[in-house]
PLY file of the C-alpha trace (Angstrom):
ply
format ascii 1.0
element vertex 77
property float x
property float y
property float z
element edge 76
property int vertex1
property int vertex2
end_header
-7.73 19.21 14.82
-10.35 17.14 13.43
-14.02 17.70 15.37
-17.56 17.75 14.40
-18.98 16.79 10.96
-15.78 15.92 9.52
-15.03 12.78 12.51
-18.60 11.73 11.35
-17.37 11.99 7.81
-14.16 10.27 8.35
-15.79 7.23 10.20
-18.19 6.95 6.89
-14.94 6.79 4.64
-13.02 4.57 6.86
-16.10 2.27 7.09
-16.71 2.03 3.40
-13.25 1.36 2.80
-13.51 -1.93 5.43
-16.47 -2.82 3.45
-14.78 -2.56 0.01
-11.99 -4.89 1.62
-14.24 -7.92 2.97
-16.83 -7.66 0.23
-16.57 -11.27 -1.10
-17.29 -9.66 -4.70
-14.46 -7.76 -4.48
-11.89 -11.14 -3.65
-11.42 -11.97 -7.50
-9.84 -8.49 -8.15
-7.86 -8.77 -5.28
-6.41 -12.31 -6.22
-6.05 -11.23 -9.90
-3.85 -7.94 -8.72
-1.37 -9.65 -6.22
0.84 -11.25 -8.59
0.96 -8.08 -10.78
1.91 -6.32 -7.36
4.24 -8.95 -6.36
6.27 -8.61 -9.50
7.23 -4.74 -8.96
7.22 -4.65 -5.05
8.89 -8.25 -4.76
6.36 -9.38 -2.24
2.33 -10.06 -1.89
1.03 -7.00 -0.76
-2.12 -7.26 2.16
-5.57 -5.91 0.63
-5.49 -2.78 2.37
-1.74 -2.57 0.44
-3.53 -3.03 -2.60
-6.24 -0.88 -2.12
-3.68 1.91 -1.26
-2.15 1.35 -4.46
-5.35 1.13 -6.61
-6.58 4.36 -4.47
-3.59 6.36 -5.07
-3.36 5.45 -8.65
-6.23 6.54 -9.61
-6.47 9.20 -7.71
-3.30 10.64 -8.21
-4.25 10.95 -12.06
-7.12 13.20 -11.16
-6.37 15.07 -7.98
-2.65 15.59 -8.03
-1.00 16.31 -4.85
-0.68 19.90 -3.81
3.10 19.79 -3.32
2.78 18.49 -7.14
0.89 21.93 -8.24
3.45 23.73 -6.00
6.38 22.16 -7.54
5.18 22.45 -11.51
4.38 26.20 -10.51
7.22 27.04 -9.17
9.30 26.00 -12.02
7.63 27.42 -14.27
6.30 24.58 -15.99
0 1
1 2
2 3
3 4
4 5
5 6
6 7
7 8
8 9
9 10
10 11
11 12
12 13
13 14
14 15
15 16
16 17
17 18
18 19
19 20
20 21
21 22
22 23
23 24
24 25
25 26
26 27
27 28
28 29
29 30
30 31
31 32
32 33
33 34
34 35
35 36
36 37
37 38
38 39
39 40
40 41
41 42
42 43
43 44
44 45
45 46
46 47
47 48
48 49
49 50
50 51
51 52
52 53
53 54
54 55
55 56
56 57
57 58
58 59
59 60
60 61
61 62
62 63
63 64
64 65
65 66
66 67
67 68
68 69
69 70
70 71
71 72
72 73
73 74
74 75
75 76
């Protein structure tokens, strides 16, 4: 259950990631990714696709996911 700070928290990230995805500056990098997208998905992904993408990439390289750690621990690796 999600209550107190972290709601307050939570509205902060899920308004800064509205902002990153209207900010005119960021339109170029959104037009330049598409077709890169497009080629390995087979469609035009939305911004908010493309921000998932960019967000999990380079996340994913620095936080891995805990089922990751759990699964490279558990065999043994």
């Amino acid at each position: 259950m999600v209550v107190g700070r972290d709601v307050v928290r939570i509205a902060a990230t899920l308004d800064a990631i509205h902002q990153d995805l209207v900010c005119p500056e960021n339109e170029p990098v959104s037009e330049s990714l598409a077709p890169l997208a497009s080629e390995r998905h087979g469609k035009k992904p939305t911004r908010i696709e493309l921000f998932d993408m960019v967000w999990w990439r380079y996340f994913g390289d620095r936080e891995p996911a805990p089922w990751r750690r759990a699964a490279v621990g558990a065999s043994g690796t």
